[in-house]
TIBA-752396 format. One record per residue: x, y, z of N, C-alpha, C in turn. Coordinates in steps of 0.001 Angstrom, whole numbers, plus 524288, in hexadecimal, padded with zeros to 5 digits. Layout:
<nodes>
n.u,n.v,n.w,ca.u,ca.v,ca.w,c.u,c.v,c.w
X,Y,Z,X,Y,Z,X,Y,Z
...
</nodes>
This chain:
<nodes>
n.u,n.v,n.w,ca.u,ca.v,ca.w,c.u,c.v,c.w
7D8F0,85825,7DF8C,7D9E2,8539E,7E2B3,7DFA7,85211,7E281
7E2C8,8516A,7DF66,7E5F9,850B4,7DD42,7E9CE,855DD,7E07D
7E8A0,85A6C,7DF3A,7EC82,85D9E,7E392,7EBF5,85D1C,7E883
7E84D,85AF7,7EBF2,7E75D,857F6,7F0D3,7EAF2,85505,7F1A6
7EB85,84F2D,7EF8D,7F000,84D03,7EF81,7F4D5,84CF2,7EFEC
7F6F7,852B1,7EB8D,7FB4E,85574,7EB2E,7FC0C,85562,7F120
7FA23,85942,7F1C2,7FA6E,85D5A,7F52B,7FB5C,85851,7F9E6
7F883,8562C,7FC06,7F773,8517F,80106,7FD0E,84EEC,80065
7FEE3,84D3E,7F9A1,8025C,84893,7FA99,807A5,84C05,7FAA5
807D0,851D3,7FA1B,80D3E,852FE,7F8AF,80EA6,85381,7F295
80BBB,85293,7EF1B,80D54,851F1,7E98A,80D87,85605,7E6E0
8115A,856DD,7E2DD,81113,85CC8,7DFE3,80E48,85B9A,7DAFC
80F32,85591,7D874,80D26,857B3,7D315,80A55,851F7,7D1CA
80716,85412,7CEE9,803A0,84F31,7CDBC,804AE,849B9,7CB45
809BF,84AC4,7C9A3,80D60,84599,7C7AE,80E5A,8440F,7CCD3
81083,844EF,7D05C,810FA,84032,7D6AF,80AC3,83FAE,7D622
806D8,841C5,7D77C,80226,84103,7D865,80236,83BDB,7D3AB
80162,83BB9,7CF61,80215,8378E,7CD01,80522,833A0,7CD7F
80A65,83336,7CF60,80D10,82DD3,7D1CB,80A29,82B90,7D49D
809D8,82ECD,7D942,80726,82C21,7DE09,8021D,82992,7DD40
7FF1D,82B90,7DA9E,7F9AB,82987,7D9D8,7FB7E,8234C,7D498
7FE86,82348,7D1E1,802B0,81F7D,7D08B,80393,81BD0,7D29A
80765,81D60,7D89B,8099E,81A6A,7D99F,805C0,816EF,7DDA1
80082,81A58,7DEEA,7FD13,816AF,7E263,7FA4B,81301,7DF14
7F77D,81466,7DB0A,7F93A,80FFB,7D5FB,7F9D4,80A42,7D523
7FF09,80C4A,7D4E6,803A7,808AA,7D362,802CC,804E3,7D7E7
8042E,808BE,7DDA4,80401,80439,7E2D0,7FF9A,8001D,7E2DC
7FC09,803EE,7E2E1,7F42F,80066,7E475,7F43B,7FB80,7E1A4
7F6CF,7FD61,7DCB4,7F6C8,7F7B7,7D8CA,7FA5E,7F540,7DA59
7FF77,7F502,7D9F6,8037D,7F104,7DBA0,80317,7EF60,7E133
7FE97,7F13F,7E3CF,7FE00,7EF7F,7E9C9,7FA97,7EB42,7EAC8
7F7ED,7EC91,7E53F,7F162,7E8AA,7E444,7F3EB,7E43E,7E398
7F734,7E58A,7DF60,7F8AA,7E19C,7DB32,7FD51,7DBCB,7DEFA
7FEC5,7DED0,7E2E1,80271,7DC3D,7E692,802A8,7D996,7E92E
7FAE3,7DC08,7EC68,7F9F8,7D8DF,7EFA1,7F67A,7D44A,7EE0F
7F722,7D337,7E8EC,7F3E9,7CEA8,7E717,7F6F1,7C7CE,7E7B7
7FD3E,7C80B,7E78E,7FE27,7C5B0,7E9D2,7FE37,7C4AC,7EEF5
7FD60,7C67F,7F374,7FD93,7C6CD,7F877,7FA3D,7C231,7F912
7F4EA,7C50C,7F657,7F05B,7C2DA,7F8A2,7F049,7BDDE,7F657
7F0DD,7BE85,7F0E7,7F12E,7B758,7EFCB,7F506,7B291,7F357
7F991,7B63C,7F32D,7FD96,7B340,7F650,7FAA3,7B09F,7FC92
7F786,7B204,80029,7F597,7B32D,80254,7EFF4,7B0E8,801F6
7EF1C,7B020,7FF01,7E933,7AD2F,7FD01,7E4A2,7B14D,7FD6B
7E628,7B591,7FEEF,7E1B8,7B9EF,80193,7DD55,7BA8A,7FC4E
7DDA7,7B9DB,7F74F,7D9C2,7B8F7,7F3AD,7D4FF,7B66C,7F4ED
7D5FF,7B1E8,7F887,7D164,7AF25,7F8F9,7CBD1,7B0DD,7FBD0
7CE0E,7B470,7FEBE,7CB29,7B729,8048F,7C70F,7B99E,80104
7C3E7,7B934,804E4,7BE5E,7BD12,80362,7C1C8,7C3A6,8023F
7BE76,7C588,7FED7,7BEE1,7CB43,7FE28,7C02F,7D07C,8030B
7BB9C,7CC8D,80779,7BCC9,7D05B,80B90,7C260,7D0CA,80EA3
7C41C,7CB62,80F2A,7C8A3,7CBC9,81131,7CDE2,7CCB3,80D96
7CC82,7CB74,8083E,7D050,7CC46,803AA,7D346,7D133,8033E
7CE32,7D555,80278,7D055,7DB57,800A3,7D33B,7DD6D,807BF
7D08D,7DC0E,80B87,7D4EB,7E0A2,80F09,7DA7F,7DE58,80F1E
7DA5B,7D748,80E28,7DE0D,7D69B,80FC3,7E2ED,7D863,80C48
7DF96,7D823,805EE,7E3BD,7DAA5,80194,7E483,7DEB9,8016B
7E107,7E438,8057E,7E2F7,7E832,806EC,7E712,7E86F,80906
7E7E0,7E573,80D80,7EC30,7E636,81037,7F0EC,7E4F4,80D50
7F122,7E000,809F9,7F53C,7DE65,80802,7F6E8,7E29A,8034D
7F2E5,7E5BB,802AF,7F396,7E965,7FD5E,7F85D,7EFED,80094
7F6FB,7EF9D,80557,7F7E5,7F496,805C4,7FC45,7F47B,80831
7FF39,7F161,80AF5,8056A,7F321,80C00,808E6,7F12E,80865
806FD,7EF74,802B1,808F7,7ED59,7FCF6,809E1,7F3C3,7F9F3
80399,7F6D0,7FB03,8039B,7FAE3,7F79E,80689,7FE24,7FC47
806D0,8005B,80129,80BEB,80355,8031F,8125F,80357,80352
8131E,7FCBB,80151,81709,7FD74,7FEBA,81817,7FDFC,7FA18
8157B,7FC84,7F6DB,81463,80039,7F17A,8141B,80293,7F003
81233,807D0,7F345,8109F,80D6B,7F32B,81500,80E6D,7F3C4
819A5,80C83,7F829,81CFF,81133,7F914,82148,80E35,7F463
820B5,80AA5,7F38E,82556,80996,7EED2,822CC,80C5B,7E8C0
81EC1,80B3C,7E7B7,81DDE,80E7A,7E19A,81D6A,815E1,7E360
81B90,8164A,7E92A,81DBF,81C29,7E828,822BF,81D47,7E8BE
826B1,81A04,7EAE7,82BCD,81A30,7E8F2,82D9C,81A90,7E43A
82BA8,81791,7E257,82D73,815AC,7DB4F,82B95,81A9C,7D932
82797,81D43,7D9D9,8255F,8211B,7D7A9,8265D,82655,7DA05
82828,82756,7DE17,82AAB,82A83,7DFD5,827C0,82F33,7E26B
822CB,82C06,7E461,81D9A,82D23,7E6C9,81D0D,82D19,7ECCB
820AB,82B22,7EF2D,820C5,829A0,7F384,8207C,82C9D,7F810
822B6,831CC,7F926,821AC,835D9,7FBC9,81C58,836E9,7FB76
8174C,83826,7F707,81315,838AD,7F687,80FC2,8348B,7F7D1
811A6,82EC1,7F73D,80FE9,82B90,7FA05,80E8C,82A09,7FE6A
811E0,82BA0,802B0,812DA,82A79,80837,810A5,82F74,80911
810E8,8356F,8080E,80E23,8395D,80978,80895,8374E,808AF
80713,8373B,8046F,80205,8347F,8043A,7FE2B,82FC9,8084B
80285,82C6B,8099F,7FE3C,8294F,80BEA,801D2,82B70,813D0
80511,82D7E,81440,806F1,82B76,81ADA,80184,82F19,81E16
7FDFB,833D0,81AB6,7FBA5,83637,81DE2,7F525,8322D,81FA5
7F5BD,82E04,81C02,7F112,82C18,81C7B,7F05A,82872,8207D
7EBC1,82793,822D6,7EA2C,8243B,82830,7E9FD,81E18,823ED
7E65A,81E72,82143,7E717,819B2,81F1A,7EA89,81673,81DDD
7EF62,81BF8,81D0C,7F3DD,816A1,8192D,7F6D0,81723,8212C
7F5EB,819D4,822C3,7F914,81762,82804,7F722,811EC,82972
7F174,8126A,82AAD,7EE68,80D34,82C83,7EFE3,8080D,826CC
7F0F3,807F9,822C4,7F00A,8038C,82097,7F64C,8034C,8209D
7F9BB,806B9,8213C,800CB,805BD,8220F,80064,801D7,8260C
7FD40,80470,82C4F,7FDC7,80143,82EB7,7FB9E,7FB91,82DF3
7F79C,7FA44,82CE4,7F34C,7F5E1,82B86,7F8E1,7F199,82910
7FBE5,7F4A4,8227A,7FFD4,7F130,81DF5,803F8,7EF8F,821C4
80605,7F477,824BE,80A23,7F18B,8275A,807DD,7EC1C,82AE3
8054C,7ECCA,82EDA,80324,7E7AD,83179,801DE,7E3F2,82DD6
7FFBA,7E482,82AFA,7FE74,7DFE1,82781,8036C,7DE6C,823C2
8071D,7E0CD,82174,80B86,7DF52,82040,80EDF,7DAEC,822D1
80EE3,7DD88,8291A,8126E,7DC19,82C43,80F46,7D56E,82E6C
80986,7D708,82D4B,80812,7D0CB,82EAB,809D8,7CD1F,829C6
808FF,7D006,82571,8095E,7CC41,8206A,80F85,7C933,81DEE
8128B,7CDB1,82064,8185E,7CB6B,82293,81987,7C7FC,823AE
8171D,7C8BE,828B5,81735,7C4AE,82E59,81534,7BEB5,82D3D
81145,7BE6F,82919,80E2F,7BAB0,82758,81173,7B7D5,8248C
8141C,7BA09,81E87,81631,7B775,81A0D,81B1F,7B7B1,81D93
81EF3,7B8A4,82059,8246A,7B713,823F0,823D9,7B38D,828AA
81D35,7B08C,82953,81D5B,7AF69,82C46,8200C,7B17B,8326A
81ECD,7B4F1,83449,8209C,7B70E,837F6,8252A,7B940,8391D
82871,7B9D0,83407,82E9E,7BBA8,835E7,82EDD,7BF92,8366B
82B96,7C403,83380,82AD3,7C7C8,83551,826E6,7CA1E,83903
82802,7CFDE,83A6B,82337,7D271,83DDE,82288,7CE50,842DA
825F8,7CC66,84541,8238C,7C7EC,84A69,82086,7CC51,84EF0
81D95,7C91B,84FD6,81A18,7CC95,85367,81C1E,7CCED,85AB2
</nodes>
């Protein structure tokens, strides 16, 4: 399984294979851990469960894509990173999904100075 990977992400030796699986890690947590102020800031704690978790999805995931590409920077993972996810439909559709929702959440806390429609 493990030479699958290799092989898919470009990797020669099982030490990158170990960063990377590292450095996603490292991100998932400091992405969790990040977006916990958001939501308090925000009051979003209070909400029922159903509306709680997608909305802390969203707030979780253009936190962890910039995270990803800065700790695979730091780690020097980053070529295997971006090979890794640019072939996937998913991370296209939720790129697109973070950016829109970024650009609203902007728009929100600047009160409109940015992104004018």
């Amino acid at each position: 399984m493990f030479e699958n990977l290799k092989k898919k992400w470009g990797i020669e030796t099982s030490f990158q294979l170990i960063i990377i699986f590292i450095v996603f890690a490292i991100t998932g947590s400091v992405a969790a851990k990040m977006s916990n102020p958001i939501t308090v800031y925000f009051n979003l704690d209070t909400l029922p469960g159903l509306f709680y978790w997608p909305i802390r999805i969203l707030i979780v995931f253009p936190v962890y894509q910039i995270l990803l590409v800065w700790f695979g920077f730091v780690f020097g993972a980053l070529v295997s990173i971006i090979t890794f996810q640019k072939d996937k439909f998913i991370f296209n559709f939720f790129l697109k999904m973070s950016i829109m929702f970024s650009k609203k959440l902007i728009k929100l806390l600047s009160f409109g100075l940015f992104f004018k429609n």
